[in-house]
C-alpha positions as CSV (number, residue, x, y, z in Angstrom):
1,X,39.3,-57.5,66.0
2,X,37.8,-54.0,66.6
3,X,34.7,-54.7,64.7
4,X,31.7,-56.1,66.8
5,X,27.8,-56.9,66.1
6,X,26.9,-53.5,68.5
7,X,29.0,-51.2,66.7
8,X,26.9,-52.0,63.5
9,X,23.4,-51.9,65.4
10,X,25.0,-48.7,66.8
11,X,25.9,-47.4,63.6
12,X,21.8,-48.3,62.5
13,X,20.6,-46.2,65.1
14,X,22.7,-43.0,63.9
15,X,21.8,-43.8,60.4
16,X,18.1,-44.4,60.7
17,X,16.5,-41.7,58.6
18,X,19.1,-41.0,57.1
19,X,20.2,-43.6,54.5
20,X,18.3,-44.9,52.0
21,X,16.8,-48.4,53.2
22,X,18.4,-51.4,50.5
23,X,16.0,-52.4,48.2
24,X,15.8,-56.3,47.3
25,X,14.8,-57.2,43.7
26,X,14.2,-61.1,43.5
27,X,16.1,-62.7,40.3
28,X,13.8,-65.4,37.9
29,X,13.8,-68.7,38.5
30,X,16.5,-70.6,36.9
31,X,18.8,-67.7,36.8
32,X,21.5,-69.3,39.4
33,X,20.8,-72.9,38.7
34,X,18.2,-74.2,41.5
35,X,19.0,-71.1,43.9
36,X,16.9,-68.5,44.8
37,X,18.5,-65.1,44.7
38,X,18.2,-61.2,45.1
39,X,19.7,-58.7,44.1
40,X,20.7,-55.8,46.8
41,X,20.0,-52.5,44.7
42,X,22.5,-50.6,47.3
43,X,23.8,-48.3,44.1
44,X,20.6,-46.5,45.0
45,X,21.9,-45.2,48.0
46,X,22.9,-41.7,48.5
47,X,26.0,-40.6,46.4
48,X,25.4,-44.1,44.4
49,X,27.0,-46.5,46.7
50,X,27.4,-48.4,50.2
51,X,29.8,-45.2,51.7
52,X,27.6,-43.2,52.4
53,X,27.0,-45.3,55.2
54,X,30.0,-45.6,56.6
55,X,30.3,-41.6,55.8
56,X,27.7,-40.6,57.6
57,X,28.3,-42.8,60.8
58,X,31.9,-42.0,61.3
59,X,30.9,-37.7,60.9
60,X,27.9,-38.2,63.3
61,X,30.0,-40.1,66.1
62,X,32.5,-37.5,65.6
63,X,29.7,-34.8,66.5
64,X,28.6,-36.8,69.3
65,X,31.7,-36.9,70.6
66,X,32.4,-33.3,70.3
67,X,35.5,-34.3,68.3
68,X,34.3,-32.6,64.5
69,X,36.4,-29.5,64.0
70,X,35.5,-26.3,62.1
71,X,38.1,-27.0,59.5
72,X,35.9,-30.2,58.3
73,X,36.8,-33.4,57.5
74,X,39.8,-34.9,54.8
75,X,40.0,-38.0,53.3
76,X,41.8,-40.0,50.4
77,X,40.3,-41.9,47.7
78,X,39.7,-43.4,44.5
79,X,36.2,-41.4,44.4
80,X,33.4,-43.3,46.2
81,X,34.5,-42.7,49.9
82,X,35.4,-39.0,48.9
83,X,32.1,-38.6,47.3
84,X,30.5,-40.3,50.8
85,X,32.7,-38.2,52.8
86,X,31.3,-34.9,51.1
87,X,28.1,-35.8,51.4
88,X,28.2,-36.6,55.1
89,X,30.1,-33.6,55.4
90,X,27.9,-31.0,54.3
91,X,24.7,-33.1,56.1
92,X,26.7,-31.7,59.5
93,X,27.2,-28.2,57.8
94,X,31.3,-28.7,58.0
95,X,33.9,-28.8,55.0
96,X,35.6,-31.6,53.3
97,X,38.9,-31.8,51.6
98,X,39.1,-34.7,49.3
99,X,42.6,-36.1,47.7
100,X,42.4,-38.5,44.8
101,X,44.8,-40.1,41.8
102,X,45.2,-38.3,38.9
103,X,43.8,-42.2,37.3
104,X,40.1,-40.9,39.2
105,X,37.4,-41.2,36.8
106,X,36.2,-38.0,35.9
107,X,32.6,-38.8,36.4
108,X,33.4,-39.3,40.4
109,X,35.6,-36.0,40.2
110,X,33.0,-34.0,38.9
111,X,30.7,-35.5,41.4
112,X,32.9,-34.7,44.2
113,X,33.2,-30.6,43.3
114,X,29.4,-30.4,42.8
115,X,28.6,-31.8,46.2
116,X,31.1,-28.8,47.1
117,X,34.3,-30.8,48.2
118,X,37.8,-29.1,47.9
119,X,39.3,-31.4,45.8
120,X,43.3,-32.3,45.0
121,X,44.2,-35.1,42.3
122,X,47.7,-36.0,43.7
123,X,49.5,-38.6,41.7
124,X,48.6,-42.1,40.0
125,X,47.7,-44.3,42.9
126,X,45.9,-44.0,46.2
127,X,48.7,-44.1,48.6
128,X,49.8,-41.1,46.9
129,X,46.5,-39.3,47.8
130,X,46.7,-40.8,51.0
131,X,49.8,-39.6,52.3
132,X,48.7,-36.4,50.8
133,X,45.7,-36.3,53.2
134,X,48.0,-37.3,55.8
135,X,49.7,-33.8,55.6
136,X,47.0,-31.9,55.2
137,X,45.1,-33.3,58.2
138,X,48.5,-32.2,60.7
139,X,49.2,-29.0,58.8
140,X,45.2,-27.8,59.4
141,X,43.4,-29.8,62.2
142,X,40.7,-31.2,59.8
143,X,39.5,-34.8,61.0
144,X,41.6,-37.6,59.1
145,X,39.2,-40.1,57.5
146,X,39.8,-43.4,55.9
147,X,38.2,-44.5,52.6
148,X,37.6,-48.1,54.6
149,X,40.0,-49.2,57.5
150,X,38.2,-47.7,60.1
151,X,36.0,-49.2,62.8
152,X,33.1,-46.3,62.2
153,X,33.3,-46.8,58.3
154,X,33.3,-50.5,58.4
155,X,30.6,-50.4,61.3
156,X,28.3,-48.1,58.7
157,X,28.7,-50.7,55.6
158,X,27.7,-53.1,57.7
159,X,24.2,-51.7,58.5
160,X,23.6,-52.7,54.7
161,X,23.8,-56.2,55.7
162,X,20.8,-56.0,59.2
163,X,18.7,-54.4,56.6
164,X,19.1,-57.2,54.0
165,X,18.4,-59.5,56.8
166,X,15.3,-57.9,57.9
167,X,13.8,-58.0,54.1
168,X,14.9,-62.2,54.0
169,X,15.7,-63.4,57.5
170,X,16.0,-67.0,55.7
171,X,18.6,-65.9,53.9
172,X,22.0,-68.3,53.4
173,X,24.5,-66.3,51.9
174,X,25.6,-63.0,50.5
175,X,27.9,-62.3,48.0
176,X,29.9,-59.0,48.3
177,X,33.1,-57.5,46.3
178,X,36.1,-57.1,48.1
179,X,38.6,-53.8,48.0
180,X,40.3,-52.6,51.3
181,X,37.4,-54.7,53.2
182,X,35.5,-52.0,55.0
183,X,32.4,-53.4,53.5
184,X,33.4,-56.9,53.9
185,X,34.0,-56.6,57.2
186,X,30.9,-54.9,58.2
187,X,28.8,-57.3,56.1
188,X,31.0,-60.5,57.2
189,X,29.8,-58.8,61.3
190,X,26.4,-58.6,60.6
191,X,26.3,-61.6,58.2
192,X,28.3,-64.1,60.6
193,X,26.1,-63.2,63.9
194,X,22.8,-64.7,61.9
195,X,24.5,-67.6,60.7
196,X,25.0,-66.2,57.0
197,X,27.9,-67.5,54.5
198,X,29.6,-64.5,52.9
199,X,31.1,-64.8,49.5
200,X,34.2,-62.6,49.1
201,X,34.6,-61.6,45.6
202,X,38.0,-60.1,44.0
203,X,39.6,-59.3,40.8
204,X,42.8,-61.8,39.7
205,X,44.5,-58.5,39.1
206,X,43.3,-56.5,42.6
207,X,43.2,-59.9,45.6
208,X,44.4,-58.1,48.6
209,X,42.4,-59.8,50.9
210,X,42.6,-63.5,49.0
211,X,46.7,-62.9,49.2
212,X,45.8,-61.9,52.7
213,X,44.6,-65.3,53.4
214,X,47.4,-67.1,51.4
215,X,49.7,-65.2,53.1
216,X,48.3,-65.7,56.1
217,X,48.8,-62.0,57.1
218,X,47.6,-58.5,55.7
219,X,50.5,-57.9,52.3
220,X,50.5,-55.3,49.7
221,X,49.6,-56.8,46.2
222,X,50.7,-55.1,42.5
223,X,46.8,-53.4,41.5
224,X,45.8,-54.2,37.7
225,X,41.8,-54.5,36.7
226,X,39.3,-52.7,35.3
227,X,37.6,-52.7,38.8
228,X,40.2,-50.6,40.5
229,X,39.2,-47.8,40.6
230,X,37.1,-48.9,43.0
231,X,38.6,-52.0,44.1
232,X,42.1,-51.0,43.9
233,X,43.6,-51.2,47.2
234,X,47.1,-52.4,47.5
235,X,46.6,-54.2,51.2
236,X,43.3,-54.9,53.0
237,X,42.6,-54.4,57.0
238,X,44.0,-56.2,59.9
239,X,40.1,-56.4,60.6
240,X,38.7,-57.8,56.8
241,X,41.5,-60.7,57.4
242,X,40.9,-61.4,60.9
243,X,36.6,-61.5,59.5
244,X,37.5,-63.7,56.4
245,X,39.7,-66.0,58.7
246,X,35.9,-67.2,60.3
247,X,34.0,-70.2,59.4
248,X,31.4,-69.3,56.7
249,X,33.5,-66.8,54.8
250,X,34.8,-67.6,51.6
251,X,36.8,-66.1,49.3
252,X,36.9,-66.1,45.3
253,X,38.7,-64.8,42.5
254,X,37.2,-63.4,39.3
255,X,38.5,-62.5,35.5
256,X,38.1,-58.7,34.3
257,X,36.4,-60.3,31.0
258,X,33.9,-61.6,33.6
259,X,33.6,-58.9,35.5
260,X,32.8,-56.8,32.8
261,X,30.7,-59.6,31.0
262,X,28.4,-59.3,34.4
263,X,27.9,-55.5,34.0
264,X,26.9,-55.4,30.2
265,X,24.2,-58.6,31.5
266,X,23.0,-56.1,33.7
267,X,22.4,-53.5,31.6
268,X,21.0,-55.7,28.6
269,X,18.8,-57.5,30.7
270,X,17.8,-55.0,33.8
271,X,18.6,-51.6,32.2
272,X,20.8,-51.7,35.8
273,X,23.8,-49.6,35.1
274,X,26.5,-50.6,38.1
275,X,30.4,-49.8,38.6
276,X,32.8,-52.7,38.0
277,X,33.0,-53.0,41.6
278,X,29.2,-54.2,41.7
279,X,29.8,-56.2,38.4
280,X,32.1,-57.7,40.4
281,X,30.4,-59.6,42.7
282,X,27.4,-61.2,40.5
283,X,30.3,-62.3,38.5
284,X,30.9,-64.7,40.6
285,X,27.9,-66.6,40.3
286,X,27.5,-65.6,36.3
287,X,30.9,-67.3,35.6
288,X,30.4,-70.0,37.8
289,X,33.6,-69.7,40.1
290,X,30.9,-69.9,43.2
291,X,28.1,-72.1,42.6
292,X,24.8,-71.8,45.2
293,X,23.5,-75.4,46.4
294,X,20.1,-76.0,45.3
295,X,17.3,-74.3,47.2
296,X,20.4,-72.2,48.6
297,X,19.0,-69.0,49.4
298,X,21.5,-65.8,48.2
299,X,21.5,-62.3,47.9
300,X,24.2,-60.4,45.9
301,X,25.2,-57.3,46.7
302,X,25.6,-54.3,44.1
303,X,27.3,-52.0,45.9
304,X,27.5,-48.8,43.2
305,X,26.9,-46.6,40.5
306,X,29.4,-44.3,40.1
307,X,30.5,-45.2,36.3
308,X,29.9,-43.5,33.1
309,X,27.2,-45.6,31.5
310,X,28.5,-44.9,27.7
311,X,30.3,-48.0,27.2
312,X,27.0,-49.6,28.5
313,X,24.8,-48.1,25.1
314,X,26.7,-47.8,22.8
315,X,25.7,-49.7,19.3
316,X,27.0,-54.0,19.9
């Protein structure tokens, strides 16, 4: 494992003033059985998710170091970690280059051209943006990025999780979608060193990191929910499986009907519009598939925004 408590407090430091602080909004009484719960509001964060984070520690190392070139910094991506990766970009005044699928939502590729990205839509999946990156990182000298497997990405996410902790230190678990794991990972570190269960949360049709554990090695899976755009990573990091591996970890599926069940509750009873991705992980305690202990304290992470809320308000 490459992924250590330090590099996340490091991470902090960099970050502080300039990522949005989590916000905690406490659910009724009754709502998860005899548990008390919270919801982490972490769509609120710059460019509407948890990447920024990781975004915006990885480009200020890279300054630190002296190691952020002129010609900026490339990344593939289904949309989030390119939109984090502009962002971060133009906080340090240099360039980014972002490759997606053609399959990107058109919401995030919008996003990604007004926050001034160069942006390519390179075949139907995200290896294919990815090796496209590839190239274009060796051909002009622009700083590779990774949408999650990363130490510096997943080191960012995890800062979600210390400021979580400071708002409840009593807190018992956390529930957190899964995709390529960068924010697992960085949640599971931060979560694991206080003694905190984490709840890993995937789609049946996008469990790269539940096949990871069956398998008992990192595997590619087929990709096939309404989540993947965001969640749609064929094979998760050495470093999420080597995390999810530890005591206090576990790791649940979820149905796309309950996944998108979850959302539409939180619009029709918060007015919260969330990505699937989000949806995804207070769909495991709304279905039932993980159910909290009584008095079990637990907050759930919503970790974005970036959807097209039309399917939300429209006449039911």
């Amino acid at each position: 494992m490459t992924l250590s408590i330090e590099d996340v407090r490091a991470a902090a430091q960099r970050a502080a003033g300039h990522i949005r602080p989590v916000a905690l909004a406490p659910v009724e009484q009754g709502t998860w059985g005899a548990a008390e719960g919270w919801l982490a509001l972490e769509f609120l964060q710059y460019t509407g998710t948890f990447k920024a984070r990781g975004a915006f520690n990885f480009t200020r190392a890279h300054r630190e170091a002296g190691t952020l070139p002129g010609t900026g910094v490339v990344i593939a991506s289904g949309g989030n970690a390119g939109l984090a990766c502009a962002w971060a970009a133009a906080r340090h005044s240099v360039p980014a280059t972002v490759f997606v699928p053609e399959t990107a939502p058109p919401v995030k590729v919008d996003r990604l051209r007004r926050l001034g990205a160069e942006v390519h839509q390179i075949g139907t999946e995200y290896a294919d943006a990815r090796d496209a990156a590839q190239k274009h990182a060796a051909e002009t000298g622009a700083l590779l990025s990774h949408a999650y497997d990363h130490p510096l990405i997943a080191a960012g996410a995890g800062t979600v999780m210390e400021e979580i902790l400071r708002a409840r230190p009593d807190l018992d678990t956390v529930v957190v979608a899964v995709g390529g794991g960068g924010l697992f990972t960085g949640v599971a570190v931060s979560a694991l060193e206080h003694g905190v269960g984490v709840v890993a949360v995937e789609p049946y049709g996008s469990r790269a990191l539940n096949a990871a554990l069956e398998a008992g090695a990192v595997v590619d899976v087929p990709v096939d929910s309404v989540a993947a755009d965001s969640l749609g990573a064929r094979h998760v990091s050495s470093d999420a499986l080597a995390w999810a591996r530890k005591d206090g970890v576990r790791s649940v599926l979820v149905s796309d009907e309950a996944i998108v069940s979850a959302r539409q509750a939180l619009w029709d009873e918060r007015r919260i519009a969330v990505e699937h991705a989000a949806a995804t992980a207070l769909s495991a305690l709304t279905s039932g598939v993980y159910r909290p202990r009584p008095g079990e304290k637990v907050a759930v992470l919503l970790c974005g925004a970036n959807t097209d809320p039309a399917d939300l308000t429209r006449a039911r």
